[in-house]
N, CA, C and O atoms as a printed pandas DataFrame, in Angstrom:
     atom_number atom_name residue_name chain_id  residue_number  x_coord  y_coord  z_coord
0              1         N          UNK        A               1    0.842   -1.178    0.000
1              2        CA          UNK        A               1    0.000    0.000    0.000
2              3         C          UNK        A               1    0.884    1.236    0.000
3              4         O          UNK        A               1    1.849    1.326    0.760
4              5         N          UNK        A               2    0.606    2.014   -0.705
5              6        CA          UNK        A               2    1.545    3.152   -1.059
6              7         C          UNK        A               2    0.601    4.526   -1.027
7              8         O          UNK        A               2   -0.426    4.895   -1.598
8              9         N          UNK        A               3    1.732    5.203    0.184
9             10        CA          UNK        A               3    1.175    6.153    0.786
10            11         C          UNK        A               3    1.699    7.562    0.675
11            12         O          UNK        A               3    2.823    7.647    1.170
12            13         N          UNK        A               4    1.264    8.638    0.208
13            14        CA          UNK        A               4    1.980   10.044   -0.017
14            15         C          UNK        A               4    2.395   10.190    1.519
15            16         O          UNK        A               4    2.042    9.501    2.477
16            17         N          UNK        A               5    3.238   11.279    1.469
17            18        CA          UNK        A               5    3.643   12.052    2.528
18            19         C          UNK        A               5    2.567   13.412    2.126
19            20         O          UNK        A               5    2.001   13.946    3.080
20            21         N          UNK        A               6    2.332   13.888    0.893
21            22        CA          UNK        A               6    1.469   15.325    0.807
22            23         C          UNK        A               6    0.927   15.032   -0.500
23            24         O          UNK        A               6    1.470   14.385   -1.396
24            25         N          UNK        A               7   -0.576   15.763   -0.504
25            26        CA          UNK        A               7   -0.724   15.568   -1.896
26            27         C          UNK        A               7   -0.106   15.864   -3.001
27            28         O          UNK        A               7    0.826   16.658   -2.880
28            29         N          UNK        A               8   -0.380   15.400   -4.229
29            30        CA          UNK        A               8    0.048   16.066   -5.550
30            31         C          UNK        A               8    0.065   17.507   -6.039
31            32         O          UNK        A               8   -0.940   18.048   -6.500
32            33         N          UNK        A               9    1.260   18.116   -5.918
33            34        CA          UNK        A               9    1.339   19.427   -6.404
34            35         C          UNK        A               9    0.666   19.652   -7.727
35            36         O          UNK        A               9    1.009   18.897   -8.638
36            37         N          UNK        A              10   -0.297   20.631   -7.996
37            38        CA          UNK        A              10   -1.477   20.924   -8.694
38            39         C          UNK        A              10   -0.476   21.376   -9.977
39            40         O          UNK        A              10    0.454   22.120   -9.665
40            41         N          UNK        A              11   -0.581   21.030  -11.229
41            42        CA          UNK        A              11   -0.012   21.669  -12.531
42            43         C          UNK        A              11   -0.617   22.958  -12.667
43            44         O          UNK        A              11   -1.701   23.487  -12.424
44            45         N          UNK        A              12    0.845   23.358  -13.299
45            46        CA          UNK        A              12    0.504   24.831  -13.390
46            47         C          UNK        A              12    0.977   25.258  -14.236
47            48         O          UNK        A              12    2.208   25.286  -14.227
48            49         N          UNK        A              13    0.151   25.876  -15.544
49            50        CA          UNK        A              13    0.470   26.788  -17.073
50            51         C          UNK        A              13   -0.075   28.298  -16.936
51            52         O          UNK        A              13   -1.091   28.513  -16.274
52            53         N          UNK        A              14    0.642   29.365  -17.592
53            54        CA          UNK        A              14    0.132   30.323  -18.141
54            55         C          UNK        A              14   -0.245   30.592  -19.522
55            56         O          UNK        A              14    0.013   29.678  -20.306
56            57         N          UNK        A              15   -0.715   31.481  -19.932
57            58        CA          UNK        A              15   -1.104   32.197  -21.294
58            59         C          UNK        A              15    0.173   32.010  -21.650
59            60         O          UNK        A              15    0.895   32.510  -20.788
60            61         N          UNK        A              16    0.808   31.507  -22.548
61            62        CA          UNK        A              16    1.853   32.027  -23.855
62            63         C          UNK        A              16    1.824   33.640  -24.529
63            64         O          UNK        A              16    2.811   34.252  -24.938
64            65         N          UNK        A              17    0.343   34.146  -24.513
65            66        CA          UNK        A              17    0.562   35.349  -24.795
66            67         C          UNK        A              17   -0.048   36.756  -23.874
67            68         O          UNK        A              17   -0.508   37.876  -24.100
68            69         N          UNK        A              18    0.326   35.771  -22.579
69            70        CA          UNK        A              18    0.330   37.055  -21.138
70            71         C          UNK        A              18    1.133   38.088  -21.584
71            72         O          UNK        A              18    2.118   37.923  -22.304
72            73         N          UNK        A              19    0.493   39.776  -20.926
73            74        CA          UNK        A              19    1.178   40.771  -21.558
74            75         C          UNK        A              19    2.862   40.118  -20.464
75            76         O          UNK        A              19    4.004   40.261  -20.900
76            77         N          UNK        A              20    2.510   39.400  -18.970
77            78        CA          UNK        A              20    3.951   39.138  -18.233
78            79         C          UNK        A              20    4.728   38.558  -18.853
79            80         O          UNK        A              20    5.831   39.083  -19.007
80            81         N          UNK        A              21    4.495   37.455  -19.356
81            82        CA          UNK        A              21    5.238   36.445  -20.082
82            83         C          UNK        A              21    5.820   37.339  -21.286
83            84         O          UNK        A              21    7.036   37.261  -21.462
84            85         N          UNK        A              22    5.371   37.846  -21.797
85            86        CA          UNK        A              22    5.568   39.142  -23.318
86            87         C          UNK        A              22    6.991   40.185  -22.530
87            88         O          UNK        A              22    8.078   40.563  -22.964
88            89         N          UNK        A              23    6.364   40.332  -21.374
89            90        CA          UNK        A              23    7.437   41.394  -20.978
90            91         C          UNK        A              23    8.678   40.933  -20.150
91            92         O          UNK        A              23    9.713   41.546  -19.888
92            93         N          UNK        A              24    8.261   39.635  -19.804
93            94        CA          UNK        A              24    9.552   38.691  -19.272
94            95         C          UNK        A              24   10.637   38.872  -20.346
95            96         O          UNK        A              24   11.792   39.270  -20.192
96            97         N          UNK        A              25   10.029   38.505  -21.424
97            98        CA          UNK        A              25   10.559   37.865  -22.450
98            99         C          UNK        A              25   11.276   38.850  -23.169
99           100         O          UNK        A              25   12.120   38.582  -24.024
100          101         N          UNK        A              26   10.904   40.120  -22.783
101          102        CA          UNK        A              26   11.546   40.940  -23.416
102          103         C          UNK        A              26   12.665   41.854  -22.713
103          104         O          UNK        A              26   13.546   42.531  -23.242
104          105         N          UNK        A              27   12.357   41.665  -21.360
105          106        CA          UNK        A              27   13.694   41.951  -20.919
106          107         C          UNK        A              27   14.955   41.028  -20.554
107          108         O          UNK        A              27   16.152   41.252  -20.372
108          109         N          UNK        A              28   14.015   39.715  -20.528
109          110        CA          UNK        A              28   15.025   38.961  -20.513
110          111         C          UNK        A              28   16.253   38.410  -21.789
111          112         O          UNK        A              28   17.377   37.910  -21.744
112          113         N          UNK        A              29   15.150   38.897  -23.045
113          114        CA          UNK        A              29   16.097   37.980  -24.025
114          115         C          UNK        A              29   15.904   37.327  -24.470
115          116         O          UNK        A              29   16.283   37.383  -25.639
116          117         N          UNK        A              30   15.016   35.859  -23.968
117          118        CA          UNK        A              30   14.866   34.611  -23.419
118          119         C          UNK        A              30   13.696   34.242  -24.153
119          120         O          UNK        A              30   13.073   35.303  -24.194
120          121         N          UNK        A              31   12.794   33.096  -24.959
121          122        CA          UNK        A              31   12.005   32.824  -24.659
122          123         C          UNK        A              31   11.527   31.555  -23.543
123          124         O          UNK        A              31   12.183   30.705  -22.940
124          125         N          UNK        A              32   10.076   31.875  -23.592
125          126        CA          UNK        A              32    9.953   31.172  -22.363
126          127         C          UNK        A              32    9.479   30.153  -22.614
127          128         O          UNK        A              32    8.844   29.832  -23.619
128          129         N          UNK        A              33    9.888   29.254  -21.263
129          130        CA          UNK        A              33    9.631   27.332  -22.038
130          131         C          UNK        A              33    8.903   26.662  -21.471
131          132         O          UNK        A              33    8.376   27.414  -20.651
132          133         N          UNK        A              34    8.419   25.490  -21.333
133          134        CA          UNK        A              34    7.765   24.638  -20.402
134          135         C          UNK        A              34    9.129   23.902  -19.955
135          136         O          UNK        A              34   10.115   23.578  -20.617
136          137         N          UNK        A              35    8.843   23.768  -18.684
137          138        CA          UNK        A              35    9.664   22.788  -17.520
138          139         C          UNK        A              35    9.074   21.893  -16.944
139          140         O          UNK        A              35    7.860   22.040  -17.090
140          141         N          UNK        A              36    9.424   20.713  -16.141
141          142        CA          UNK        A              36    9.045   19.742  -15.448
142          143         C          UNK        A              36    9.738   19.491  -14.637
143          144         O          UNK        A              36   10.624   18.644  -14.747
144          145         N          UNK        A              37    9.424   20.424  -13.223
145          146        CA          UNK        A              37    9.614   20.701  -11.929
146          147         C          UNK        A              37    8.556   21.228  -11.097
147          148         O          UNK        A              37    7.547   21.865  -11.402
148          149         N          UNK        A              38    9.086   20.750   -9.762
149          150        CA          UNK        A              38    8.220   21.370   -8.796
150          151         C          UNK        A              38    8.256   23.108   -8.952
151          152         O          UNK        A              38    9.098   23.715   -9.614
152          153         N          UNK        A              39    7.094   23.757   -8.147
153          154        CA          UNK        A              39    7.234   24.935   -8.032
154          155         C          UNK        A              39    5.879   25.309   -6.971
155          156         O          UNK        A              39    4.962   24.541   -6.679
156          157         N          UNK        A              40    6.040   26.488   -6.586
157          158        CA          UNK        A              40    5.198   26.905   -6.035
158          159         C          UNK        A              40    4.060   27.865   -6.448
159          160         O          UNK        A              40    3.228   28.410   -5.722
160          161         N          UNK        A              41    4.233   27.949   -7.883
161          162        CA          UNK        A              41    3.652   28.752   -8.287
162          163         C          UNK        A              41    1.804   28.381   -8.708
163          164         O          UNK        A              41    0.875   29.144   -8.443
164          165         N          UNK        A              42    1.683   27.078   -9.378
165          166        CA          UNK        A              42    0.224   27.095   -8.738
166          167         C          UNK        A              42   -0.906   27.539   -7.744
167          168         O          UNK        A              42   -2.105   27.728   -7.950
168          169         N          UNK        A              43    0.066   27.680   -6.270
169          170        CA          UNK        A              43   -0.837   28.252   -5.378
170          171         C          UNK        A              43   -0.747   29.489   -4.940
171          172         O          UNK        A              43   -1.101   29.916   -3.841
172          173         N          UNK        A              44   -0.167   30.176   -6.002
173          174        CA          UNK        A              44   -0.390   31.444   -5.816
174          175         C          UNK        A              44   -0.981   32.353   -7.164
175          176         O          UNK        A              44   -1.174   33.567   -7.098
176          177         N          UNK        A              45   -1.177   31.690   -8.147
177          178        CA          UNK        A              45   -1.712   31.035   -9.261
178          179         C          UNK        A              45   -3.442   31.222   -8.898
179          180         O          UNK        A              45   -4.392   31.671   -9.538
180          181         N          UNK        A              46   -3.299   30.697   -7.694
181          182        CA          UNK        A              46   -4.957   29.907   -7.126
182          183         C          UNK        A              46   -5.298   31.103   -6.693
183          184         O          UNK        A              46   -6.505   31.339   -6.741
184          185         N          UNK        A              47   -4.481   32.089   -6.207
185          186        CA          UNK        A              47   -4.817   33.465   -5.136
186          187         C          UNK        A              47   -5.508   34.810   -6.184
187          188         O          UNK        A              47   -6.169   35.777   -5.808
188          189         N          UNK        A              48   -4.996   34.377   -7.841
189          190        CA          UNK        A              48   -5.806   35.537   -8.309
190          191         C          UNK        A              48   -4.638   36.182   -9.066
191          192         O          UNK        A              48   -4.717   36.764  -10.148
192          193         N          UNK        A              49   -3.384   35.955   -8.215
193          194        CA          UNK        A              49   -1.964   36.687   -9.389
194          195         C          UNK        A              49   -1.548   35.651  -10.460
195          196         O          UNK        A              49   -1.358   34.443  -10.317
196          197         N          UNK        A              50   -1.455   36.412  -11.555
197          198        CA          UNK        A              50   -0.639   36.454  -13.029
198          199         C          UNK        A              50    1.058   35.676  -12.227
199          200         O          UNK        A              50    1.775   36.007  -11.282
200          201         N          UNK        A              51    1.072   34.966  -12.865
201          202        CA          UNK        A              51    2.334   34.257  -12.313
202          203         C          UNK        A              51    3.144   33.503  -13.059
203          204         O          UNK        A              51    2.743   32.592  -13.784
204          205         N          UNK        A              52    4.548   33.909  -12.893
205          206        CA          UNK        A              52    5.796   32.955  -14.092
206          207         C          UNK        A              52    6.529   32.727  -12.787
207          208         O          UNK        A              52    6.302   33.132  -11.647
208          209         N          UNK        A              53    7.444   31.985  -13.277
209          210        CA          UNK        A              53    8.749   31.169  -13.073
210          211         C          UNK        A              53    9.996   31.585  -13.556
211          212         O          UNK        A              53   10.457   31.092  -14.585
212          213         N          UNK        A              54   10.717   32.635  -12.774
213          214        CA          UNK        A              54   11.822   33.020  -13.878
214          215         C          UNK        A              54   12.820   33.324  -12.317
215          216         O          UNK        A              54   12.534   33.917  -11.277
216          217         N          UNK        A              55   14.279   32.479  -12.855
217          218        CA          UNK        A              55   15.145   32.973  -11.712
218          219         C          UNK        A              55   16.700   33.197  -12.270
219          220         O          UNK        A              55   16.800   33.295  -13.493
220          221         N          UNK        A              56   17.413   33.249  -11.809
221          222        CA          UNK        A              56   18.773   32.841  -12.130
222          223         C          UNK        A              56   19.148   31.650  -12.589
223          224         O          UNK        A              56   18.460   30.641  -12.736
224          225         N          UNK        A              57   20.481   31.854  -12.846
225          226        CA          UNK        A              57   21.402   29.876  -12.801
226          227         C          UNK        A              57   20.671   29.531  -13.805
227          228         O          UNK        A              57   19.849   30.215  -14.415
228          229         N          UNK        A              58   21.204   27.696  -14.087
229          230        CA          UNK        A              58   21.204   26.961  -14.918
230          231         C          UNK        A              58   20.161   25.293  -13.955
231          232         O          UNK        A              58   20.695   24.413  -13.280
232          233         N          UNK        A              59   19.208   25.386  -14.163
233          234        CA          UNK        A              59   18.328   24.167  -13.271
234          235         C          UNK        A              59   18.937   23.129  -13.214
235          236         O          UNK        A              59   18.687   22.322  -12.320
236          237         N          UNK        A              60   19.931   22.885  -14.199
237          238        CA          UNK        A              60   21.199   21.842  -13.797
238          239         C          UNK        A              60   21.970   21.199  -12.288
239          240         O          UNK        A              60   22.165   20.120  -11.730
240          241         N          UNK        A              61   22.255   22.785  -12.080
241          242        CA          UNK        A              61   22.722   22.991  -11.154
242          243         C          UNK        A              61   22.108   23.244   -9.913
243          244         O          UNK        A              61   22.690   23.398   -8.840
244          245         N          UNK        A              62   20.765   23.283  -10.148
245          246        CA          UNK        A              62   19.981   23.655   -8.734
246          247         C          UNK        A              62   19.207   22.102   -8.298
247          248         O          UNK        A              62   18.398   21.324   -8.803
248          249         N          UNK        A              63   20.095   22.233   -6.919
249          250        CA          UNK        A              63   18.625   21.342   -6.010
250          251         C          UNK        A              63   20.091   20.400   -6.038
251          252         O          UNK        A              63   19.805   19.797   -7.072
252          253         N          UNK        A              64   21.154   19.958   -5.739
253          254        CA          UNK        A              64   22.440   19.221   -6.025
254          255         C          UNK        A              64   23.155   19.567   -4.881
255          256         O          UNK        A              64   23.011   20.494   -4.084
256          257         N          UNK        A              65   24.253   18.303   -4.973
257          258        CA          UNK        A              65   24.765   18.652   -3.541
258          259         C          UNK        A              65   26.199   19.560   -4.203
259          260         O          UNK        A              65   26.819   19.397   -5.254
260          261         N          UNK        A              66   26.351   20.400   -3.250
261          262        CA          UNK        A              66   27.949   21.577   -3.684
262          263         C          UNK        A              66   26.636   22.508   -4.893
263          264         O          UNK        A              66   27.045   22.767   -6.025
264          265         N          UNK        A              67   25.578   22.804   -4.622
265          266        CA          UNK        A              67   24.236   23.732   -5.525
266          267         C          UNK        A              67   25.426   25.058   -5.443
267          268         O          UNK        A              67   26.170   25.215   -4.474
268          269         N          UNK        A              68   25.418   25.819   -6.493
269          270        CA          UNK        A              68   25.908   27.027   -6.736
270          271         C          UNK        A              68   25.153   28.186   -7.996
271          272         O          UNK        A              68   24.552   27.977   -9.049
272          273         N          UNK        A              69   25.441   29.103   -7.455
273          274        CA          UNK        A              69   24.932   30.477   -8.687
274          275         C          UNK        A              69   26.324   31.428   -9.254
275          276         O          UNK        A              69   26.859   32.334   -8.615
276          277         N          UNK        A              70   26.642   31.034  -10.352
277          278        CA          UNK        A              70   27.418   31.773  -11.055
278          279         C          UNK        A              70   27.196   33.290  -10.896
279          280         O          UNK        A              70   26.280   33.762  -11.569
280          281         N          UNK        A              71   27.901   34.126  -10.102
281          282        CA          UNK        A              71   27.786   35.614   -9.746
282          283         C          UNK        A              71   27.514   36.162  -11.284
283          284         O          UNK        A              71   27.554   37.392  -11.308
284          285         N          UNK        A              72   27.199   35.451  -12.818
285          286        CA          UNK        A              72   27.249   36.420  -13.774
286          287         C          UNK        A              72   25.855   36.401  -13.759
287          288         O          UNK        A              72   25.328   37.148  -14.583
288          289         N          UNK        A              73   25.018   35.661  -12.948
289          290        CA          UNK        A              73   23.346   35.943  -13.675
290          291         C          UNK        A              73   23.334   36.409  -12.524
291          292         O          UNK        A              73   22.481   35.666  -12.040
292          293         N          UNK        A              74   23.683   37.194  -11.564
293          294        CA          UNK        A              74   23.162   37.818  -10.529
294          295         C          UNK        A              74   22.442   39.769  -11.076
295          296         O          UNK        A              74   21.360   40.315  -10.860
296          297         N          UNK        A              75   23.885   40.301  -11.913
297          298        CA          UNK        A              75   23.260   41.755  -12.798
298          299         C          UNK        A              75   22.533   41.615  -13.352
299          300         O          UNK        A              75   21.688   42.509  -13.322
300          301         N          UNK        A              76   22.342   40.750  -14.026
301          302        CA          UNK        A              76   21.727   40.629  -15.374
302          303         C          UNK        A              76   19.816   40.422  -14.486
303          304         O          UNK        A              76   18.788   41.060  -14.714
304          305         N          UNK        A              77   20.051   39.391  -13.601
305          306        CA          UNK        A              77   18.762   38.819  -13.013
306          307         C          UNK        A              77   17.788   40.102  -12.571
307          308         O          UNK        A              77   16.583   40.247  -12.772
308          309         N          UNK        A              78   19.015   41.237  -11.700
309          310        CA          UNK        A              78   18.167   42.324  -11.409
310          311         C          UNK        A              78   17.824   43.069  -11.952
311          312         O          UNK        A              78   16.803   43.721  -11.731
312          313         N          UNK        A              79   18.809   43.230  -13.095
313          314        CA          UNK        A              79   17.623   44.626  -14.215
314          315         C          UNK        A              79   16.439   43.664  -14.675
315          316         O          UNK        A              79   15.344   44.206  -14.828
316          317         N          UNK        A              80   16.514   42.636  -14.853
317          318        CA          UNK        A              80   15.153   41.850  -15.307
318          319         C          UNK        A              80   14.149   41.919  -14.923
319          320         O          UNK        A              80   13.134   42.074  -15.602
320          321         N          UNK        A              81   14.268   41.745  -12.920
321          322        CA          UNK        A              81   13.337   41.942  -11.841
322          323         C          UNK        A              81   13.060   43.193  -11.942
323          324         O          UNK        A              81   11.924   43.393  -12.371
324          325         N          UNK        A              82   13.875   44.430  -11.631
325          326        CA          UNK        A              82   13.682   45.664  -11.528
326          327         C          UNK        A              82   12.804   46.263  -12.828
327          328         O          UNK        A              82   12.079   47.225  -12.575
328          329         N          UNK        A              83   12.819   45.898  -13.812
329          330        CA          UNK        A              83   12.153   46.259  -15.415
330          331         C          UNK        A              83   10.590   45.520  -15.249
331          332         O          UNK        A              83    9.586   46.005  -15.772
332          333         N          UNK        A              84   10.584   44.395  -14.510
333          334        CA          UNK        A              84    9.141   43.891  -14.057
334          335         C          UNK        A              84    8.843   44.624  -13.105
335          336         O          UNK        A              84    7.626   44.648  -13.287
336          337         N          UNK        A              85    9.010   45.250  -12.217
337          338        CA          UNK        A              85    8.808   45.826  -11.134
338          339         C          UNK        A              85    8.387   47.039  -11.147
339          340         O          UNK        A              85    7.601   47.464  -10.301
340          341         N          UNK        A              86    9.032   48.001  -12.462
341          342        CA          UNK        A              86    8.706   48.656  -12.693
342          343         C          UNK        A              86    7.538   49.586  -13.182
343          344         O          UNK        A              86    6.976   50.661  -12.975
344          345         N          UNK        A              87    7.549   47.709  -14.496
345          346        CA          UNK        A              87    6.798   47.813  -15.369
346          347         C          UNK        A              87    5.003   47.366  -14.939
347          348         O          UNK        A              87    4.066   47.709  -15.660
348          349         N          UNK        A              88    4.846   46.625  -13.751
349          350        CA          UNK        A              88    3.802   45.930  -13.110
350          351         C          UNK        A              88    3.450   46.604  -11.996
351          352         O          UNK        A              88    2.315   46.555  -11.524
352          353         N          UNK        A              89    4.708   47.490  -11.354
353          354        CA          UNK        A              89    4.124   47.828   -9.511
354          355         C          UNK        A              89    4.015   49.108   -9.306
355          356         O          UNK        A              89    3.435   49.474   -8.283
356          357         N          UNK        A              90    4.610   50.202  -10.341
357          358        CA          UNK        A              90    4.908   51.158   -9.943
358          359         C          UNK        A              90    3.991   52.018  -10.948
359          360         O          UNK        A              90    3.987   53.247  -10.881
């Protein structure tokens, strides 16, 4: 008999053509992809906010033992944040 420890984390997609995702995408550079990982973003998803997935590093490297962030996506990460922040809060 096989028993969870917690339920199943709920899947979670956005619009492809969210104006966020549009403006991620444009300060980042980047387009944006589907992944297959945990996240937390469904349940906040559930709360009513517009919601992506966008961080630093290489997912390679995250969640590993000796886990590290190359100090070069650290500038780059904050004008990204700061240009959303801007562009959404202010």
């Amino acid at each position: 008999h096989l028993q969870h420890l917690h339920e199943p984390i709920p899947a979670y997609a956005c619009a492809d053509d969210s104006e966020l995702v549009r403006e991620a995408e444009r300060a980042s550079g980047r387009t944006a992809e589907s992944v297959n990982y945990c996240t937390e973003a469904p349940f906040i998803q559930q709360l009513g906010c517009e919601t992506i997935v966008l961080g630093p590093g290489h997912i390679a490297q995250a969640h590993q033992p000796d886990e590290y962030l190359d100090l070069s996506f650290v500038k780059p990460t904050t004008s990204v944040l700061q240009h959303l922040i801007r562009r959404f809060c202010l």
